[in-house]
Residue, then its C-alpha position, 0 to 999 in steps of 0.5 A: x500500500x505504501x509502495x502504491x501511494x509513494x508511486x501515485x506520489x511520483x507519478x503526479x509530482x512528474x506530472x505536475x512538473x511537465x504541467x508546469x513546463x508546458x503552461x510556463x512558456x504560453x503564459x508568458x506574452x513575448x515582445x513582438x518585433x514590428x516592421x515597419x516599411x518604409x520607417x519612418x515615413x509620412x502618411x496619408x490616409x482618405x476613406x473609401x466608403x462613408x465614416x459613420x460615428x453611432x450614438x444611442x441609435x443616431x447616425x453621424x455620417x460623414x462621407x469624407x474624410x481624411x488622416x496623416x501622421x507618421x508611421x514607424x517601426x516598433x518594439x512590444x505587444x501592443x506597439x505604436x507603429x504610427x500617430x496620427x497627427x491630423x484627423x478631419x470629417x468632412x470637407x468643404x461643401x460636404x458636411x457630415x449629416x444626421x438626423x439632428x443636423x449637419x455634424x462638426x467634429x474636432x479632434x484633439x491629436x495626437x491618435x496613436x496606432x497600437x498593433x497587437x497580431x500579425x497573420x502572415x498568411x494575410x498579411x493583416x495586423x490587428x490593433x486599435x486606434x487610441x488616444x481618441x478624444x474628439x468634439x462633436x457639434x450638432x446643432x446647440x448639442x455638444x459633446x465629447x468622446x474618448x476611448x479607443x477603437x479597434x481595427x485591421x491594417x490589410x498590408x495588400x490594399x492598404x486598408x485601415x479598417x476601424x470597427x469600434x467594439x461596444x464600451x471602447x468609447x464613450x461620451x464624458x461631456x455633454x452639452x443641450x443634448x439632453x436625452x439624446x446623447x447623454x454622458x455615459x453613451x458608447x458611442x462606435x465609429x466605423x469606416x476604412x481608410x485607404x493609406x498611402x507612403x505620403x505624397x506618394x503611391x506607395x502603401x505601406x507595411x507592417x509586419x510583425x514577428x517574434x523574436 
């Protein structure tokens, strides 16, 4: 009996150790190497598709739009590979539109852009834009929103595609907005940049790699 339980004993002691062995390097969440190319570099980004910004079931569209920054290569899970030191809605002519009125938006920049997986196979990073913080004017109604949105930088098309989840962004002041937009909405912006090197045709990539 002693001799059986003295086995179980060594058995689950080995066990336990190549448990330990196995879930040790998973566990642990290895800097990412981020290639940025050509880094460092100028951008442009202009929206392909319509730029909609959601609030508690209000659409705020705005079917130009346009971005530039700098990008860069990167070290670190989740990495800045890019800031994005202007961010415009609208254009001359063409204003943003809702159901309340015509929307003036302002951002507050710099907006980082954080990458966090990389799939080679199709060459699509995974990370968010952060650092959003913008004011937005509808009629006597204003607000402003802060928090993040997720997106995918397709590396074939130079596709930025922002797809804010629920609760990554949220209205911290509001305005004569009453019932409509009141402090506390999450908000979701939705819309995809196409991205170029700037003043060039050049679209730019980002790879990521462990080292």
């Amino acid at each position: 009996m002693k001799k059986t339980t003295r086995n179980l004993a060594v058995v689950a002691g080995a066990a336990a150790s190549a448990f330990a062995l196995a879930v040790s390097p998973a566990s642990a969440v290895a800097s990412t190497v981020w290639t940025v190319t050509p880094s460092p570099a100028g951008f442009t980004a202009v929206n392909s598709g319509n730029i909609v910004l959601s609030v508690n079931g209000i659409a705020m569209t705005c079917t130009k739009s346009n971005a530039a920054g700098t990008m860069q290569s990167a070290t670190g899970n989740p990495a800045t590979v890019g800031s994005i030191s202007t961010m415009v809605f609208g254009a001359s002519g063409v204003p943003c539109t809702s159901v309340l009125g015509n929307v003036v938006t302002t951002p507050t920049t710099p907006w980082a852009v954080k990458v966090y997986d990389y799939t080679a196979s199709t060459g699509v990073s995974k990370g968010y834009i952060d650092n959003v913080d913008a004011k937005v004017t509808v009629g006597a109604c204003v607000f402003r929103v802060t928090g993040k949105a997720s997106g995918t930088y397709t590396n074939s098309s130079g596709t930025l595609a922002v797809s804010s989840a629920a609760g990554e962004l949220t209205v911290v002041s509001a305005t004569n907005c009453g019932s409509a937009v009141p402090v506390g909405s999450k908000p979701t912006f939705k819309g995809n940049y196409l991205v170029k090197v700037a003043n060039t045709t050049t679209i730019p990539k980002i790879v990521g790699s462990n080292p």
